[in-house]
PDB file of N, H, CA, C and O in Angstrom:
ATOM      1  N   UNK A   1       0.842  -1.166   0.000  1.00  0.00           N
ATOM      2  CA  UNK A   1       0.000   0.000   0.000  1.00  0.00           C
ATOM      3  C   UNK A   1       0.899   1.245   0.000  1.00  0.00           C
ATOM      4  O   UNK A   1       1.849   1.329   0.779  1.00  0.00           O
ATOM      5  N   UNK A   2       0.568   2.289  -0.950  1.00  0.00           N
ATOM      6  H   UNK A   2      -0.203   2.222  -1.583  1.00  0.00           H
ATOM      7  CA  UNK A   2       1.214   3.190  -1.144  1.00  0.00           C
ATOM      8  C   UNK A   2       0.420   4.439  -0.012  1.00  0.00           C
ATOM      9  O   UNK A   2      -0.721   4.491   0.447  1.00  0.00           O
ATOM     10  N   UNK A   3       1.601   5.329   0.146  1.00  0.00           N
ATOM     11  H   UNK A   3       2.528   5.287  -0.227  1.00  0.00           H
ATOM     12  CA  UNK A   3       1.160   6.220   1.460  1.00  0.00           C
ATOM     13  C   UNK A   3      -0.005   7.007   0.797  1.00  0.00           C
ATOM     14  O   UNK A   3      -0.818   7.464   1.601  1.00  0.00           O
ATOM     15  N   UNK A   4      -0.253   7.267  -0.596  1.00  0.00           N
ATOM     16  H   UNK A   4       0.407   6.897  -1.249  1.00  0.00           H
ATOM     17  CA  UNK A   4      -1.758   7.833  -0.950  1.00  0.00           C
ATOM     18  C   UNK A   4      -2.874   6.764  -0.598  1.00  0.00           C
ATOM     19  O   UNK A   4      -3.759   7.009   0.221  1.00  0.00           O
ATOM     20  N   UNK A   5      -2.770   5.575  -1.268  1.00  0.00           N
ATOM     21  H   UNK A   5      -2.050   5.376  -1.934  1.00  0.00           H
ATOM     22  CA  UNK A   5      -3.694   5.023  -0.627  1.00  0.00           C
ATOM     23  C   UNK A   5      -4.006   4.975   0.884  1.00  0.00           C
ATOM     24  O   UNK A   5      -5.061   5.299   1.429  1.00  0.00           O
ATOM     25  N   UNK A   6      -2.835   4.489   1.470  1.00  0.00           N
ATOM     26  H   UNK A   6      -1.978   4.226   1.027  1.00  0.00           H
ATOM     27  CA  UNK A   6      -3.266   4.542   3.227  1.00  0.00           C
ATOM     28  C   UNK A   6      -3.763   6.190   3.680  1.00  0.00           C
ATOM     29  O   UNK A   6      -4.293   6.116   4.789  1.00  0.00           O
ATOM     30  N   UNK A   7      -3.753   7.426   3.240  1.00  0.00           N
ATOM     31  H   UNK A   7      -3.323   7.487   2.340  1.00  0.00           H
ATOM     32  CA  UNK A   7      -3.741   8.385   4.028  1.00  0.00           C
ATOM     33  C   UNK A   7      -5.296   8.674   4.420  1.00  0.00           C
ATOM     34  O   UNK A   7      -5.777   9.284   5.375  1.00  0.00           O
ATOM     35  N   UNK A   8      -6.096   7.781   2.949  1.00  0.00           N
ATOM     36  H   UNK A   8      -5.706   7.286   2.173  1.00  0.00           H
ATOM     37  CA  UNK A   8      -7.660   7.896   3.502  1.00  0.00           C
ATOM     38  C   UNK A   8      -8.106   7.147   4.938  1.00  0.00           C
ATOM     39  O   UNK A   8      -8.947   7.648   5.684  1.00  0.00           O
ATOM     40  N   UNK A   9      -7.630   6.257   5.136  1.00  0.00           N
ATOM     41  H   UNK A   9      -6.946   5.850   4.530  1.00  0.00           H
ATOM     42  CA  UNK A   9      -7.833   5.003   5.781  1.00  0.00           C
ATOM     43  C   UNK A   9      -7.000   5.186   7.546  1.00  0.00           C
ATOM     44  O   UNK A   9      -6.938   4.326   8.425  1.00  0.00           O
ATOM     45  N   UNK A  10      -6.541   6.398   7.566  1.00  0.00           N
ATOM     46  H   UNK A  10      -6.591   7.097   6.853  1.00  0.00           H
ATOM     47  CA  UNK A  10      -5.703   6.905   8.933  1.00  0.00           C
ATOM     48  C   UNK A  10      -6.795   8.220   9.895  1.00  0.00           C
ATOM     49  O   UNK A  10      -7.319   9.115   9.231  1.00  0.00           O
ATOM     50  N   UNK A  11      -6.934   8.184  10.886  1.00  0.00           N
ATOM     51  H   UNK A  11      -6.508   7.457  11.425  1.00  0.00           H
ATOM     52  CA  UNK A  11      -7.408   9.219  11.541  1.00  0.00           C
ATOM     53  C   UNK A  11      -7.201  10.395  10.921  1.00  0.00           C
ATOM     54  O   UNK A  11      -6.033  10.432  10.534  1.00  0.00           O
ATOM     55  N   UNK A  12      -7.863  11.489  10.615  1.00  0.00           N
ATOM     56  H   UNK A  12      -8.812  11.459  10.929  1.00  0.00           H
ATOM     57  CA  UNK A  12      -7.888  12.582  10.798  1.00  0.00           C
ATOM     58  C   UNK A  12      -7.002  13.471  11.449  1.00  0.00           C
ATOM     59  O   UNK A  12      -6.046  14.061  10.946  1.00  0.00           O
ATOM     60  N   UNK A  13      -7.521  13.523  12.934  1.00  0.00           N
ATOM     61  H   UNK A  13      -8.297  13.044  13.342  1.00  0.00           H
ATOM     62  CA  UNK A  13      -6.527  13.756  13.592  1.00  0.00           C
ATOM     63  C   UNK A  13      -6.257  13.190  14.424  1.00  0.00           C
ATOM     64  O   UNK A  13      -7.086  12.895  15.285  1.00  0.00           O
ATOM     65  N   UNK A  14      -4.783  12.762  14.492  1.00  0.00           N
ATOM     66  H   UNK A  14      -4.109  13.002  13.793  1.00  0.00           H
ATOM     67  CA  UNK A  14      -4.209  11.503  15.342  1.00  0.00           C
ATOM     68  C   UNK A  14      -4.216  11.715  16.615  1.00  0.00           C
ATOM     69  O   UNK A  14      -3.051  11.499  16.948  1.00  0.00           O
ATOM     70  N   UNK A  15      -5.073  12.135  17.952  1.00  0.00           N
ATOM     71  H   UNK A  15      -6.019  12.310  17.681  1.00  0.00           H
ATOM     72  CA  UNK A  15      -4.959  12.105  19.025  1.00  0.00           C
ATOM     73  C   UNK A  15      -4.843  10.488  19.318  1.00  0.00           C
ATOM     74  O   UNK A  15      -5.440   9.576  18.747  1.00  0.00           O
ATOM     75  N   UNK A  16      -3.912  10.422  20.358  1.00  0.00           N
ATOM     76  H   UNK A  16      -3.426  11.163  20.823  1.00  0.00           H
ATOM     77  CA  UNK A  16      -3.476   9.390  21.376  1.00  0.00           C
ATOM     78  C   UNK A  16      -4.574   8.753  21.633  1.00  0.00           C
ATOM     79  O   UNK A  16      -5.532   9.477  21.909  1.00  0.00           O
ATOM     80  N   UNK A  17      -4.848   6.989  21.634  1.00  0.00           N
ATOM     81  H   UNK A  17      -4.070   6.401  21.410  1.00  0.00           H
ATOM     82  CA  UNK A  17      -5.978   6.508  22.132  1.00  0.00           C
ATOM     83  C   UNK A  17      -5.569   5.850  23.451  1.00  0.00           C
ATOM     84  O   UNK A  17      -4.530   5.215  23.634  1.00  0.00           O
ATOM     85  N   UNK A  18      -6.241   6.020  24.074  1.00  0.00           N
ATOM     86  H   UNK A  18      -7.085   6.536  23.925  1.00  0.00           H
ATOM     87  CA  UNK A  18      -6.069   5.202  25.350  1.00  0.00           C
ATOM     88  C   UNK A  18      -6.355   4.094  25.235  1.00  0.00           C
ATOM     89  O   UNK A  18      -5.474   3.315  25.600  1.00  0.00           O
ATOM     90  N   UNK A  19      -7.294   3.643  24.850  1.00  0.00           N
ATOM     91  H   UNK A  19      -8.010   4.275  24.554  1.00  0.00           H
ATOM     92  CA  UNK A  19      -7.911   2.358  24.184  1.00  0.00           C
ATOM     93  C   UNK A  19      -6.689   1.392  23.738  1.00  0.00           C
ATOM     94  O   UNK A  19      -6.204   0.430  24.333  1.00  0.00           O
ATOM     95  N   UNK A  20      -6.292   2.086  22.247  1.00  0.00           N
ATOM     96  H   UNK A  20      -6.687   2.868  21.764  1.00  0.00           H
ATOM     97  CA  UNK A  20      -4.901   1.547  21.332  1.00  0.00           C
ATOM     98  C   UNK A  20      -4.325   1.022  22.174  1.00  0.00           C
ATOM     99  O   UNK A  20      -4.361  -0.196  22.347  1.00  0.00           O
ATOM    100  N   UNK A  21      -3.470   2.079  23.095  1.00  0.00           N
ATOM    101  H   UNK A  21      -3.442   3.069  22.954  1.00  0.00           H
ATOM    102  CA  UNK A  21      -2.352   1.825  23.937  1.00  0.00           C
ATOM    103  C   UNK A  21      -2.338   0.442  24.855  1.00  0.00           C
ATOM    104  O   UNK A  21      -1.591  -0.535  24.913  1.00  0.00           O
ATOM    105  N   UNK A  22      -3.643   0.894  25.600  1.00  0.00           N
ATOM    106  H   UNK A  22      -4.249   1.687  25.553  1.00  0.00           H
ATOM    107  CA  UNK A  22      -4.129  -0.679  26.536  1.00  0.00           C
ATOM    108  C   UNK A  22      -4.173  -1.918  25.669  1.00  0.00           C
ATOM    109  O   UNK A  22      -3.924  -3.005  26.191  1.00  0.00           O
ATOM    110  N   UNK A  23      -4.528  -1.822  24.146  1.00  0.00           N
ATOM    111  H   UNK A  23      -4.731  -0.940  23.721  1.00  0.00           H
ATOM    112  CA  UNK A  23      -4.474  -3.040  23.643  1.00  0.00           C
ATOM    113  C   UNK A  23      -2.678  -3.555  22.896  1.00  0.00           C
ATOM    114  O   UNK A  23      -2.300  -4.706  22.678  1.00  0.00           O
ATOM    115  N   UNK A  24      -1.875  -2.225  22.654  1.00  0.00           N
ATOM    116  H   UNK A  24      -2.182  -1.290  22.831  1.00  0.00           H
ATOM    117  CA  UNK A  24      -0.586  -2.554  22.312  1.00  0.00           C
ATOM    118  C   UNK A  24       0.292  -3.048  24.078  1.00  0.00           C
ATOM    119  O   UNK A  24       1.051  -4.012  24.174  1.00  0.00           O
ATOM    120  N   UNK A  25       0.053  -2.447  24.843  1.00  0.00           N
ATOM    121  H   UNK A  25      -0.563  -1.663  24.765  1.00  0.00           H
ATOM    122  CA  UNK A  25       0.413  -3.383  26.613  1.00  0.00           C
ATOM    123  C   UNK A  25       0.093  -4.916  26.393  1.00  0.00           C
ATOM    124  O   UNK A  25       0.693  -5.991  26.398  1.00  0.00           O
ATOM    125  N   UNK A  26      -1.373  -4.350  26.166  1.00  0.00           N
ATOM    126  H   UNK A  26      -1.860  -3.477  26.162  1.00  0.00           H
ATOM    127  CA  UNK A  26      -1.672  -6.008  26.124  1.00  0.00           C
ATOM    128  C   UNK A  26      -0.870  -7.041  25.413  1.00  0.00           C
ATOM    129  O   UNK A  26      -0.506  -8.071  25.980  1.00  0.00           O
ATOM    130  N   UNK A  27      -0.610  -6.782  24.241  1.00  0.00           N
ATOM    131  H   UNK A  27      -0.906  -5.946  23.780  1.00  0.00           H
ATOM    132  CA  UNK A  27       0.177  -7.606  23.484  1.00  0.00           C
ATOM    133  C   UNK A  27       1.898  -7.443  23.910  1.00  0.00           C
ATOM    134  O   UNK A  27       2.262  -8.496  24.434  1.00  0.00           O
ATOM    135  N   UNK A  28       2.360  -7.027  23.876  1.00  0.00           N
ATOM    136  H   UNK A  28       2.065  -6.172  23.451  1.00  0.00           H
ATOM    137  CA  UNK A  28       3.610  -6.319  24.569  1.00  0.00           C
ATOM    138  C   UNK A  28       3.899  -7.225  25.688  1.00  0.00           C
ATOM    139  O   UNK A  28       5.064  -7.598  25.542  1.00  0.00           O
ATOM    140  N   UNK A  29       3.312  -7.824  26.878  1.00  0.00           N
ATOM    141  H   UNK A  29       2.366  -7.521  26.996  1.00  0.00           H
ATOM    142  CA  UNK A  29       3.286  -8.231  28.033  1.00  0.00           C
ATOM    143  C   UNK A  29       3.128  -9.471  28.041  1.00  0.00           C
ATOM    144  O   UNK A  29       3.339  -9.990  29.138  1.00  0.00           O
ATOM    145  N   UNK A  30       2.685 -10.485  26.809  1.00  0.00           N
ATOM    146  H   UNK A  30       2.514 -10.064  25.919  1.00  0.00           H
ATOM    147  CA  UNK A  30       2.827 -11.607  26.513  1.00  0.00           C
ATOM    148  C   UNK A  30       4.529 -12.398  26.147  1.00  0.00           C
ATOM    149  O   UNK A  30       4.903 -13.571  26.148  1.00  0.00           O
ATOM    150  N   UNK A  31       5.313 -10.931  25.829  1.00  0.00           N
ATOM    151  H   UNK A  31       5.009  -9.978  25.828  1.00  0.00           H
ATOM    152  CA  UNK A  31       6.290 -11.017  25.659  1.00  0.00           C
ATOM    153  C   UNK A  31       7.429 -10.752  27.032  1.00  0.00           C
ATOM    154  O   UNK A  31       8.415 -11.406  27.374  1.00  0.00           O
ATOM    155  N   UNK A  32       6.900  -9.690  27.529  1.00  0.00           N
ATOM    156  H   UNK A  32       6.100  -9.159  27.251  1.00  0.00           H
ATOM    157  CA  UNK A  32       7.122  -9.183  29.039  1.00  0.00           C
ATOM    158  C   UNK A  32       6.370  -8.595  29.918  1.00  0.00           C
ATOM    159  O   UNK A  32       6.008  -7.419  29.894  1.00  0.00           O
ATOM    160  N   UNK A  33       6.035  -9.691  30.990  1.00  0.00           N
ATOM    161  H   UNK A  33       6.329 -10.646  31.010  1.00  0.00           H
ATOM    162  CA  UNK A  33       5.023  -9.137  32.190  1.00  0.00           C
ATOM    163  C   UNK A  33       5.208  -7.984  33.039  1.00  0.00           C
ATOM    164  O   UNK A  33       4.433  -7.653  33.936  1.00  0.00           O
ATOM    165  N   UNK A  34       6.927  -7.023  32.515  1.00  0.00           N
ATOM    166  H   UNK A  34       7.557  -7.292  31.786  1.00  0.00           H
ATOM    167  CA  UNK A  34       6.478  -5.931  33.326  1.00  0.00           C
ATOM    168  C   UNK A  34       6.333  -5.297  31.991  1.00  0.00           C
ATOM    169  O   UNK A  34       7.252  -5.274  31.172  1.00  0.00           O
ATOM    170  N   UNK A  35       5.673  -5.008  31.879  1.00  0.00           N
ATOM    171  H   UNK A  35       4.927  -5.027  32.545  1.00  0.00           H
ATOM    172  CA  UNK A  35       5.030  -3.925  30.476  1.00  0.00           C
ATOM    173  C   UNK A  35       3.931  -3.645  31.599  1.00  0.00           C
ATOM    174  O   UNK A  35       3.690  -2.440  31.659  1.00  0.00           O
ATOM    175  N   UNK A  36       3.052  -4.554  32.679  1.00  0.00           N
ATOM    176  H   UNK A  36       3.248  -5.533  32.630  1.00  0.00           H
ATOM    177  CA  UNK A  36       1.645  -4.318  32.883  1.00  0.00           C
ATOM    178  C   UNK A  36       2.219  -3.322  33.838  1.00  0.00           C
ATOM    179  O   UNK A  36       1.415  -2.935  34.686  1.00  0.00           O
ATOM    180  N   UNK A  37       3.055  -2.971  33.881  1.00  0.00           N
ATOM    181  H   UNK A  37       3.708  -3.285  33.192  1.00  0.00           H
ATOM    182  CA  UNK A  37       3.488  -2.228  35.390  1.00  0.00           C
ATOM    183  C   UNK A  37       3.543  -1.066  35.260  1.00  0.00           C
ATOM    184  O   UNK A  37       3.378  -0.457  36.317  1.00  0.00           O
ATOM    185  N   UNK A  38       3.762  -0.280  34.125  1.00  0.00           N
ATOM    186  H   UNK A  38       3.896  -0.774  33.266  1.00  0.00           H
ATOM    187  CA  UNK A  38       3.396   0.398  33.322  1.00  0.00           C
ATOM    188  C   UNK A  38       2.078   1.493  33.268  1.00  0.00           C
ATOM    189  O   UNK A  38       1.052   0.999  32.801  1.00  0.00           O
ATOM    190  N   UNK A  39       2.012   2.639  33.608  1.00  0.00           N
ATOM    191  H   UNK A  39       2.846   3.041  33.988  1.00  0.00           H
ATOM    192  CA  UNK A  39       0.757   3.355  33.794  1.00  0.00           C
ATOM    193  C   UNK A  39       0.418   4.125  32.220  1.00  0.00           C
ATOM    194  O   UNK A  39       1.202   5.010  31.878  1.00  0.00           O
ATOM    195  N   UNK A  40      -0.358   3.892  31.599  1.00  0.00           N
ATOM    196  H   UNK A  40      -0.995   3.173  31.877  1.00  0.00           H
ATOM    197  CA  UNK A  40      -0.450   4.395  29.994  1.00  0.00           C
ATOM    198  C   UNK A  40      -0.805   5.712  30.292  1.00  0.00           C
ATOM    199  O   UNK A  40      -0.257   6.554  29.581  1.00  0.00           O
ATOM    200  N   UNK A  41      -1.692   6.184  31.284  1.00  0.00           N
ATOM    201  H   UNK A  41      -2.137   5.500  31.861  1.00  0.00           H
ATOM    202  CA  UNK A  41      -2.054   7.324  31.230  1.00  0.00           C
ATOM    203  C   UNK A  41      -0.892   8.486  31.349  1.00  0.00           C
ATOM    204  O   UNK A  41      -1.180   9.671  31.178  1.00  0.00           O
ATOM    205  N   UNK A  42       0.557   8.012  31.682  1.00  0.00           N
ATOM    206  H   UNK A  42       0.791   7.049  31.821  1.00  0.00           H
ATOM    207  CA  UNK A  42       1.180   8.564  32.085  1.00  0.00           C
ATOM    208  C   UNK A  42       2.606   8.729  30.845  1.00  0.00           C
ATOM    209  O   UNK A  42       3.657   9.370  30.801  1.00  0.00           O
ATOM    210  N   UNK A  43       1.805   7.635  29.863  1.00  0.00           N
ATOM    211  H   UNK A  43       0.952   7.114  29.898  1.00  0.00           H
ATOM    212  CA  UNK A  43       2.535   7.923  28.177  1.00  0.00           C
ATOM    213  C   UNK A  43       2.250   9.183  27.318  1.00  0.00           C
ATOM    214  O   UNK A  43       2.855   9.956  26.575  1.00  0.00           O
ATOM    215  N   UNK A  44       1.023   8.982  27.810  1.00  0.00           N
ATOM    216  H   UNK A  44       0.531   8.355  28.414  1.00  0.00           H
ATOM    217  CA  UNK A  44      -0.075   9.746  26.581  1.00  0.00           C
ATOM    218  C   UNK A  44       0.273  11.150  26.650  1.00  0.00           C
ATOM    219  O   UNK A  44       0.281  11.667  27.768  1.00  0.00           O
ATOM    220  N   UNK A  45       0.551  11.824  25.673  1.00  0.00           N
ATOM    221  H   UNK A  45       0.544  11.404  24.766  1.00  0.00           H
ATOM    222  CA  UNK A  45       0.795  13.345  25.470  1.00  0.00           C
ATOM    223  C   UNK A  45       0.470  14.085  24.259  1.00  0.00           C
ATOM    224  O   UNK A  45       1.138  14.493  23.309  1.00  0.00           O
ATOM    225  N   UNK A  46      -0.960  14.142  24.634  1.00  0.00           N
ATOM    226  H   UNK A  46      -1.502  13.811  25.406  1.00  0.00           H
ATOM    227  CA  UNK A  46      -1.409  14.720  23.568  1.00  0.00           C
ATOM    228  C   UNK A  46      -1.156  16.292  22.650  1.00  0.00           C
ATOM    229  O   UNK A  46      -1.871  16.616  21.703  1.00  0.00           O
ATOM    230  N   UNK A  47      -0.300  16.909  23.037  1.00  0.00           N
ATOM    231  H   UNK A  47       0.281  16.645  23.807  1.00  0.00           H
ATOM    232  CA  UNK A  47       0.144  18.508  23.276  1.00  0.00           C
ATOM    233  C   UNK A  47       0.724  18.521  21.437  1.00  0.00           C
ATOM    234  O   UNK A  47       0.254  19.207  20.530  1.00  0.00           O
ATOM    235  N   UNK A  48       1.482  17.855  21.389  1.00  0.00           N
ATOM    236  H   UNK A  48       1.864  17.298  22.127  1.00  0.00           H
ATOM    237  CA  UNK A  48       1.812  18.198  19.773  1.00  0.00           C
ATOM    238  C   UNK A  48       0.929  17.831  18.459  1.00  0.00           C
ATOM    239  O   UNK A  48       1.066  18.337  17.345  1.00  0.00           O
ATOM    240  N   UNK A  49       0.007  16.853  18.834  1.00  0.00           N
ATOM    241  H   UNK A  49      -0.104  16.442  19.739  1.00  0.00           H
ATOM    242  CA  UNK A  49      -1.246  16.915  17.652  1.00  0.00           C
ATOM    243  C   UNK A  49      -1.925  18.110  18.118  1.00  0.00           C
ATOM    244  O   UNK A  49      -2.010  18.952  17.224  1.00  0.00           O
ATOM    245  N   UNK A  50      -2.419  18.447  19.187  1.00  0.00           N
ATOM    246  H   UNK A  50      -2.350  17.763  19.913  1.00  0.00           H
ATOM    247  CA  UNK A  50      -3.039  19.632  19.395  1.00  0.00           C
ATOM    248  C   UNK A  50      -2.682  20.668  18.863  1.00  0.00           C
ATOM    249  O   UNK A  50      -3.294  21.301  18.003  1.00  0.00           O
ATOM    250  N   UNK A  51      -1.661  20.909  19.344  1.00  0.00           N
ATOM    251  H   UNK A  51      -1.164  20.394  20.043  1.00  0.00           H
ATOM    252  CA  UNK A  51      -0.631  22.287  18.123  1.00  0.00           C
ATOM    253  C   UNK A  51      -0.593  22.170  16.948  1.00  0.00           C
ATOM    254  O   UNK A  51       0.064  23.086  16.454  1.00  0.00           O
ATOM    255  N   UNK A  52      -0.931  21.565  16.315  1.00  0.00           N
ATOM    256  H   UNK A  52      -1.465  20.821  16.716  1.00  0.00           H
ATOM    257  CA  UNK A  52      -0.699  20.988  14.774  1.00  0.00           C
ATOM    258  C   UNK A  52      -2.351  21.306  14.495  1.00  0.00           C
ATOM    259  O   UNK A  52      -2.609  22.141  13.627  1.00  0.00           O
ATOM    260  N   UNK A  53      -3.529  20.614  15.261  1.00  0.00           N
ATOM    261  H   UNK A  53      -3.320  19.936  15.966  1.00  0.00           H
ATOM    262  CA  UNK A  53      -4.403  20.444  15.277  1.00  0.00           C
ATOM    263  C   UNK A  53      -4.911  22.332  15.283  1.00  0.00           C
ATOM    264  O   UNK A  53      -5.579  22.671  14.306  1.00  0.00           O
ATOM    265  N   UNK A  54      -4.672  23.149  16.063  1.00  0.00           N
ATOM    266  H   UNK A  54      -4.130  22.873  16.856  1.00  0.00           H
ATOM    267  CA  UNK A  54      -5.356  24.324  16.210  1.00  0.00           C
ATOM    268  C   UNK A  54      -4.380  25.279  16.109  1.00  0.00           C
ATOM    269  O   UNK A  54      -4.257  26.303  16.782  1.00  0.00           O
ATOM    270  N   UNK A  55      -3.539  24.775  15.015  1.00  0.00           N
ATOM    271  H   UNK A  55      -3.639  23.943  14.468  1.00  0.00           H
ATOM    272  CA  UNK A  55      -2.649  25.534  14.094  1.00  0.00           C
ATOM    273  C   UNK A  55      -3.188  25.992  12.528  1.00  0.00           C
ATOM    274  O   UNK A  55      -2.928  26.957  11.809  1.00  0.00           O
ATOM    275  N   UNK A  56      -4.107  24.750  12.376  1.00  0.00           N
ATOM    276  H   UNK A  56      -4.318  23.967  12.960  1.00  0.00           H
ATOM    277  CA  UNK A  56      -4.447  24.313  11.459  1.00  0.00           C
ATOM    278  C   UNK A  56      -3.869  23.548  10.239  1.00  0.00           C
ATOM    279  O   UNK A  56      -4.428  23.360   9.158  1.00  0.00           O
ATOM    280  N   UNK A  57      -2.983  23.258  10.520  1.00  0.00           N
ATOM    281  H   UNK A  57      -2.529  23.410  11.397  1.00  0.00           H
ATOM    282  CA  UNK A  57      -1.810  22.288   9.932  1.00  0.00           C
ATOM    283  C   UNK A  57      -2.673  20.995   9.369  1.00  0.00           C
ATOM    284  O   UNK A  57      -2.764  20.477   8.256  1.00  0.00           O
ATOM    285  N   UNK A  58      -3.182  20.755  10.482  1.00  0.00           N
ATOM    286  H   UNK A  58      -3.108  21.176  11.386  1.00  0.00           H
ATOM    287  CA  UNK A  58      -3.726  18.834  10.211  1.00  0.00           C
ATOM    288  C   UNK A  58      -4.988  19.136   8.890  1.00  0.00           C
ATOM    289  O   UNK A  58      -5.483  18.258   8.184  1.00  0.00           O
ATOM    290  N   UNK A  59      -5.250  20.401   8.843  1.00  0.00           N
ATOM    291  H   UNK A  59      -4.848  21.115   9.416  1.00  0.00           H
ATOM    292  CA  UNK A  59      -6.404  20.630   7.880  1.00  0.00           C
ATOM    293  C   UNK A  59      -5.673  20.828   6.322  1.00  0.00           C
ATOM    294  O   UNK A  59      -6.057  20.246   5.307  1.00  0.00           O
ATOM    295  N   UNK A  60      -4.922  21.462   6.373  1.00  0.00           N
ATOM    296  H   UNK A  60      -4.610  21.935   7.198  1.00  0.00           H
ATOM    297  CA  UNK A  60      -4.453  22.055   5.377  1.00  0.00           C
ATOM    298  C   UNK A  60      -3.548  20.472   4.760  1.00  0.00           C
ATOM    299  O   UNK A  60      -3.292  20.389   3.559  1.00  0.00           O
ATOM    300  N   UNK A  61      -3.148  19.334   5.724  1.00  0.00           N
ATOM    301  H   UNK A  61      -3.356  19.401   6.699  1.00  0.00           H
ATOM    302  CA  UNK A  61      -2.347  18.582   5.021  1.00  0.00           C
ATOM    303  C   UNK A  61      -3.486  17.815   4.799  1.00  0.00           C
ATOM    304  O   UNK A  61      -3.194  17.065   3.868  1.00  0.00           O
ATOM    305  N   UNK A  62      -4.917  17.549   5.247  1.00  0.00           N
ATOM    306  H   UNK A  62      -5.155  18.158   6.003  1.00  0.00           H
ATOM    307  CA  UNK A  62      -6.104  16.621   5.076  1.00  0.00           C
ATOM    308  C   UNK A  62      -6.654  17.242   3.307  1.00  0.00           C
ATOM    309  O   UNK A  62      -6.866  16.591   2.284  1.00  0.00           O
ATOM    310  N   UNK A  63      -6.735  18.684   3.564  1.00  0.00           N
ATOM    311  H   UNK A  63      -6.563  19.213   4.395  1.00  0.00           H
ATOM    312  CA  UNK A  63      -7.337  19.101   2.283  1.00  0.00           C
ATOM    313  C   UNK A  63      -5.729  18.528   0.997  1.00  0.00           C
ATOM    314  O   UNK A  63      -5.484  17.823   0.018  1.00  0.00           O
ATOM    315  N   UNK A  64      -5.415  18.995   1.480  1.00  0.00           N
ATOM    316  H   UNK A  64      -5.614  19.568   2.275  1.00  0.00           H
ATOM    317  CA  UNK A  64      -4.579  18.952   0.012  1.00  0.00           C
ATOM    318  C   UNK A  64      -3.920  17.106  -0.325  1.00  0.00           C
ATOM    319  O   UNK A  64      -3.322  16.833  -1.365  1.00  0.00           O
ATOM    320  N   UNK A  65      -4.176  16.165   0.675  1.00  0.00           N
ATOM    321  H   UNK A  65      -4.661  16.387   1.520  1.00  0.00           H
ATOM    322  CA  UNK A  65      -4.001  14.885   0.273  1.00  0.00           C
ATOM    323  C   UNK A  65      -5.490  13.819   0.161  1.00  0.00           C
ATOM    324  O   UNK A  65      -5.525  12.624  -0.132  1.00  0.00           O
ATOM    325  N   UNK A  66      -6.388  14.542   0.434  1.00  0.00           N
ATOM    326  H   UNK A  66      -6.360  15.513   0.672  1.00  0.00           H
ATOM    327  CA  UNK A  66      -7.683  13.714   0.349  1.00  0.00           C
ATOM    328  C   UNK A  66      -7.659  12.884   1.620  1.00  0.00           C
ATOM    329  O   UNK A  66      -7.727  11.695   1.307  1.00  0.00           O
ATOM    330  N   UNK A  67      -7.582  13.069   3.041  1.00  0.00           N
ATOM    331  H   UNK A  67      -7.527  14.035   3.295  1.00  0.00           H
ATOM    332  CA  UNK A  67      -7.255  12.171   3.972  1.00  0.00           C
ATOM    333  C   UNK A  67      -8.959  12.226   4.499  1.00  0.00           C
ATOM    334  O   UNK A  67      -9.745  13.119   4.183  1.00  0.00           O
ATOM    335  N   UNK A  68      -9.241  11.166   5.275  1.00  0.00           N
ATOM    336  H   UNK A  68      -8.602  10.441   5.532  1.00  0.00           H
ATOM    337  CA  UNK A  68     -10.494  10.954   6.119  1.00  0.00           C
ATOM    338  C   UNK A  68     -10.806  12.149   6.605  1.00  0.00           C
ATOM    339  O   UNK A  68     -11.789  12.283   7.333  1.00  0.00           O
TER     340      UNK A  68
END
């Protein structure tokens, strides 16, 4: 898959999922049980999509590549 094709098929705007994260631990910890030890909430930093986001950046690269 070429990065035009994938760019429809990607979030919008990429804020951090909490969700994601708990399910990449999950898998992660099958490999090593301290992964669970691990606080996700304390990964997550949402501050630079935001800036990008109400910069208007994430719009201007959505309009001009056809993204979701």
């Amino acid at each position: 898959m070429t990065a035009i094709q994938y760019l429809p098929t990607v979030e919008r705007k990429p804020y951090p999922s909490l969700e994601a994260m708990r399910n990449i631990q999950r898998l992660m910890a099958l490999h090593n049980p301290k992964v669970t030890g691990v606080r996700i909430e304390e990964l997550i930093e949402p501050r630079f999509v935001r800036k990008l986001d109400e910069s208007g950046f994430i719009e201007k690269v959505t309009a001009a590549y056809g993204g979701k």
